[in-house]
Structures are given as C-alpha cells and as structure tokens.
C-alpha positions as CSV (number, residue, x, y, z in Angstrom):
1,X,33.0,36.7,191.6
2,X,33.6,34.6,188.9
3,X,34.9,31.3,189.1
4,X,38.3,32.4,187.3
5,X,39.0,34.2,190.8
6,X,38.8,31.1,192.7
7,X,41.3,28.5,190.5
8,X,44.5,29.8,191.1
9,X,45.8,26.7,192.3
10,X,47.8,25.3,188.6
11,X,48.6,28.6,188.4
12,X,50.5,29.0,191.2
13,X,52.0,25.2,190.8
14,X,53.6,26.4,187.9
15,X,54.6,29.9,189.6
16,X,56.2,28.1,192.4
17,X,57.9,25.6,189.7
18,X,59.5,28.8,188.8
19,X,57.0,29.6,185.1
20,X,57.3,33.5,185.6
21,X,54.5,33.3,183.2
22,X,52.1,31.7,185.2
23,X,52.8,34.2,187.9
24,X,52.3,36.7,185.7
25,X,48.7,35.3,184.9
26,X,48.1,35.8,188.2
27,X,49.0,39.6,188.7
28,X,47.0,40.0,185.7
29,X,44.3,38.6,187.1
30,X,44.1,40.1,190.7
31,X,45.7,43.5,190.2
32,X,42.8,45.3,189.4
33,X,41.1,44.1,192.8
34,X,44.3,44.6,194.8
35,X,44.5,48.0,193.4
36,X,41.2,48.9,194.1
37,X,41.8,47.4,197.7
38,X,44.8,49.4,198.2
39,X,43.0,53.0,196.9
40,X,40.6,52.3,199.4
41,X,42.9,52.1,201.9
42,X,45.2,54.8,200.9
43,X,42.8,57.0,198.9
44,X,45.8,57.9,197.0
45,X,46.7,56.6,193.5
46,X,50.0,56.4,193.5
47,X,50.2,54.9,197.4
48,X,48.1,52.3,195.9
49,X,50.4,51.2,193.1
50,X,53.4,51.0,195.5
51,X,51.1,49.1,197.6
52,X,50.4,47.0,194.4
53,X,53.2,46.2,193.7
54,X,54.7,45.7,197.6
55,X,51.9,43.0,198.0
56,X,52.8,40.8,194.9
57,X,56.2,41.3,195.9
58,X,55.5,39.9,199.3
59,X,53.6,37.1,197.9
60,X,56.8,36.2,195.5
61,X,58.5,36.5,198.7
62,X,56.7,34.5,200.8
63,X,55.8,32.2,198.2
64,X,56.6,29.4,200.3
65,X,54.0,30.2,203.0
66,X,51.4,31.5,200.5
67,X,48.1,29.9,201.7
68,X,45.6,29.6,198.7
69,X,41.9,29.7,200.1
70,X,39.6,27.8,198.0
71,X,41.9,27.3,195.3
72,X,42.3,31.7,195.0
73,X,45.5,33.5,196.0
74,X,43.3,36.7,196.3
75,X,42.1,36.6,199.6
76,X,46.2,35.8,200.7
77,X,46.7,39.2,198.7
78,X,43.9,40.9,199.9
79,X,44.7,40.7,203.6
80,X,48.4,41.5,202.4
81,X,47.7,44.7,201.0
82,X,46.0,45.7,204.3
83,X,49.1,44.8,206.6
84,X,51.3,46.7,203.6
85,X,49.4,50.1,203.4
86,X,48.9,50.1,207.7
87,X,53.0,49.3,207.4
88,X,53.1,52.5,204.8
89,X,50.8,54.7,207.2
90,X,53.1,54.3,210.0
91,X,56.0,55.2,207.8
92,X,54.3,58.1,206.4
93,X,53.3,59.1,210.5
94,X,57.3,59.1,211.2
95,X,57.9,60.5,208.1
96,X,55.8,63.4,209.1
97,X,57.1,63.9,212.6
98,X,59.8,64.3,211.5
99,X,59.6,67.2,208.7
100,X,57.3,68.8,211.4
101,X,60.9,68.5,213.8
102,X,62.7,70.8,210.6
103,X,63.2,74.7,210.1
104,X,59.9,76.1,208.3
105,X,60.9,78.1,205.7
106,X,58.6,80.5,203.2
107,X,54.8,79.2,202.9
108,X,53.5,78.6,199.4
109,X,49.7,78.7,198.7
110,X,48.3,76.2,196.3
111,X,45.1,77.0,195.1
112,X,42.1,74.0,194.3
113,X,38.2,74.0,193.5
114,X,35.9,73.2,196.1
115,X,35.0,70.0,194.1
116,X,38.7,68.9,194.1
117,X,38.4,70.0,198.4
118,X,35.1,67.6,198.8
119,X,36.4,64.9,196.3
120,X,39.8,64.5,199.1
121,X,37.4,65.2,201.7
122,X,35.7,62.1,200.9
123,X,38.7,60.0,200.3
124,X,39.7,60.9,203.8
125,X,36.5,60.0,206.0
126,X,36.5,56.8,203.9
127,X,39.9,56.0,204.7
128,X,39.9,57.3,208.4
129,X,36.8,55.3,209.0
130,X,38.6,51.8,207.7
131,X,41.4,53.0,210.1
132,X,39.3,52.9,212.9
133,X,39.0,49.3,213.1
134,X,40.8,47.0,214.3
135,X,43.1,44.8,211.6
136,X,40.6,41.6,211.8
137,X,37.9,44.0,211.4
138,X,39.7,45.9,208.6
139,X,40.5,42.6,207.0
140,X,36.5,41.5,207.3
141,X,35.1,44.9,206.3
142,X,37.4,44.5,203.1
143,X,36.2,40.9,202.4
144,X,32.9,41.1,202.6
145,X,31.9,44.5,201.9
146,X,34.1,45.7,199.0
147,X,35.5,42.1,197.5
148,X,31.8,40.7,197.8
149,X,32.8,37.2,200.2
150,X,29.9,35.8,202.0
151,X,30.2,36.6,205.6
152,X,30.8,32.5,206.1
153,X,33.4,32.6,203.3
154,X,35.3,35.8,205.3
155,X,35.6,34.1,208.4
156,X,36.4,31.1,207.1
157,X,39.6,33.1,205.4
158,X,40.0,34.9,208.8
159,X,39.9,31.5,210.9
160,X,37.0,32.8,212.6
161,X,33.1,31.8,213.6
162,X,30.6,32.9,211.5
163,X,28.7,34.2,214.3
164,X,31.6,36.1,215.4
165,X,32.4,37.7,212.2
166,X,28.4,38.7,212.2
167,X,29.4,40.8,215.6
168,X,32.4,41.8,214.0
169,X,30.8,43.0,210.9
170,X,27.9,44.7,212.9
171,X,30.1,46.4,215.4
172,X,32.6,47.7,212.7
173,X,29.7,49.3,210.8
174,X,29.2,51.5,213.6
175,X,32.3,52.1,214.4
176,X,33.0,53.0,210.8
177,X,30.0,55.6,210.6
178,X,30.8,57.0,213.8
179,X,34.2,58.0,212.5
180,X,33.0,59.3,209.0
181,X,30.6,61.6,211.7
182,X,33.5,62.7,213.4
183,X,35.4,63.8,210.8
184,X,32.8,64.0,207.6
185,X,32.0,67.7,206.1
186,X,28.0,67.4,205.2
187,X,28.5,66.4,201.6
188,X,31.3,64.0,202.3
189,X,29.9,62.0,204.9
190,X,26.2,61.9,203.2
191,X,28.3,59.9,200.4
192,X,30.4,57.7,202.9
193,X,28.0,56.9,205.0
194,X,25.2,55.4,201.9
195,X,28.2,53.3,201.3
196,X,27.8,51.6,204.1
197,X,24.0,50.9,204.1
C-alpha cells in the first residue's frame, strides 16, 4: 500500500468543508479497491457497482461519524462495503422467497460453456466461503488477506487484540476451506482453496 492510501485526512477536511472536489479525490482514489472488495463479496459485477456506489454514499451520509484510521478513509469504506453487500444478500434472500411464492409459468433454457459454468462456479465457493464467517471475521479476512493490512494494523481497525485477530484469522481459514469443500466442484475449489494458502 502506498502511502497515498493512508493521507486522506486534508482530503476529507476539505470534503467535510463541503469542496465536492476533494470528495471526489477520494472516490477516485479508493474505488478501485472498494470495487474489488465488493466483487469479492458479491461475485457479480454489477452488484458490486451498486455496492460501490451505496458505500460512498453511506460515507457522504455518515460523514459526520466517519472515523479515518491512520489518516485513510479506506478501511471506514472497506468494512462499509461488507455491512452493504450482507444488507443486499438478505434483500436478494426475500427477494427470492418471494418469486419462489408466484405462479411458474413456461421454463426457458439458456444455454452456457462449461468454462462460463466453472468460471460462476468459482465465484460462488469464493463468495459462500466469505459468508461463512462471522462479520468480524469477514471484516479481518478482507483486511488482511485481500487489502494487504498487517494482522496488528486489522485489529487495530477492528478494536481488537492482535492475538485475538491471529485466532480469528486462523480459525476463519478453516472455516473458509471447509466451506469451498462443501460446495467446491474439483476444478473450482483446487482454485479457491490455493487462494487461501
């Protein structure tokens, strides 16, 4: 991480000072990460952007309680766009439930390539195994693993020990690969389980 991920703090003086400019520095910087953040937790593109964009919504929203950690606004993001795509999974569940509750009508057959099958396949057991932690887990996993925070530096965002987050960290990794095993076809859950070596 470079340091021009971790001085946010004139930035957001001037954001909250109401230069939209400044704030718009900031998506700049950090939407590429958030994005990425969100796919992994979707594994959809376009439920990432509207996670995207919910999350920097939320922090103009909440721009009041925004707490910047060591002078970044990412990591405030970062948990963010966890809490906004669990929020948009149990949407999507009810959503579901109900269009399972309507009349069925005639059955239309789309047709893909296997590689397009194992390509969502692997999106899937990725995803399913991040949902099977718990959201400080999720949150910790996300820091450390795919944003590249020092264990210390997570649970410091998280307001937790480092020696907890070490149990944390160690205990999500197996619950992680025992998911991806659960629900992993051979070739998928070869791929998403190296990840996590």
């Amino acid at each position: 991480m470079g340091n021009n991920d971790r001085d946010d703090g004139e930035l957001w003086s001037r954001s909250l000072a109401g230069e939209g400019d400044a704030f718009g520095v900031l998506y700049d910087r950090h939407r590429d990460r958030i994005f990425r953040h969100a796919y992994r937790l979707s594994g959809n593109r376009h439920d990432a952007e509207d996670i995207l964009s919910a999350a920097f919504l939320e922090l103009w929203r909440r721009r009041s309680k925004v707490r910047l950690v060591e002078d970044s606004v990412l990591p405030w993001l970062l948990v963010t766009t966890t809490n906004v795509a669990r929020n948009g999974r149990r949407a999507a569940f009810r959503y579901s439930k109900l269009l399972l509750s309507l009349p069925r009508g005639e059955v239309v057959n789309i047709h893909k390539s296997e590689d397009s099958y194992a390509e969502d396949a692997a999106n899937v057991n990725a995803a399913l195994a991040l949902r099977s932690l718990s959201p400080t887990d999720m949150h910790l996993v996300s820091l450390v693993v795919f944003e590249d925070y020092s264990l210390a530096a997570a649970a410091a965002i998280l307001n937790i020990t480092p020696g907890a987050a070490k149990t944390r960290m160690h205990r999500a990794r197996r619950r992680m690969r025992a998911a991806i095993a659960e629900g992993a076809t051979p070739n998928s859950g070869a791929i998403a389980e190296g990840n996590l070596s």
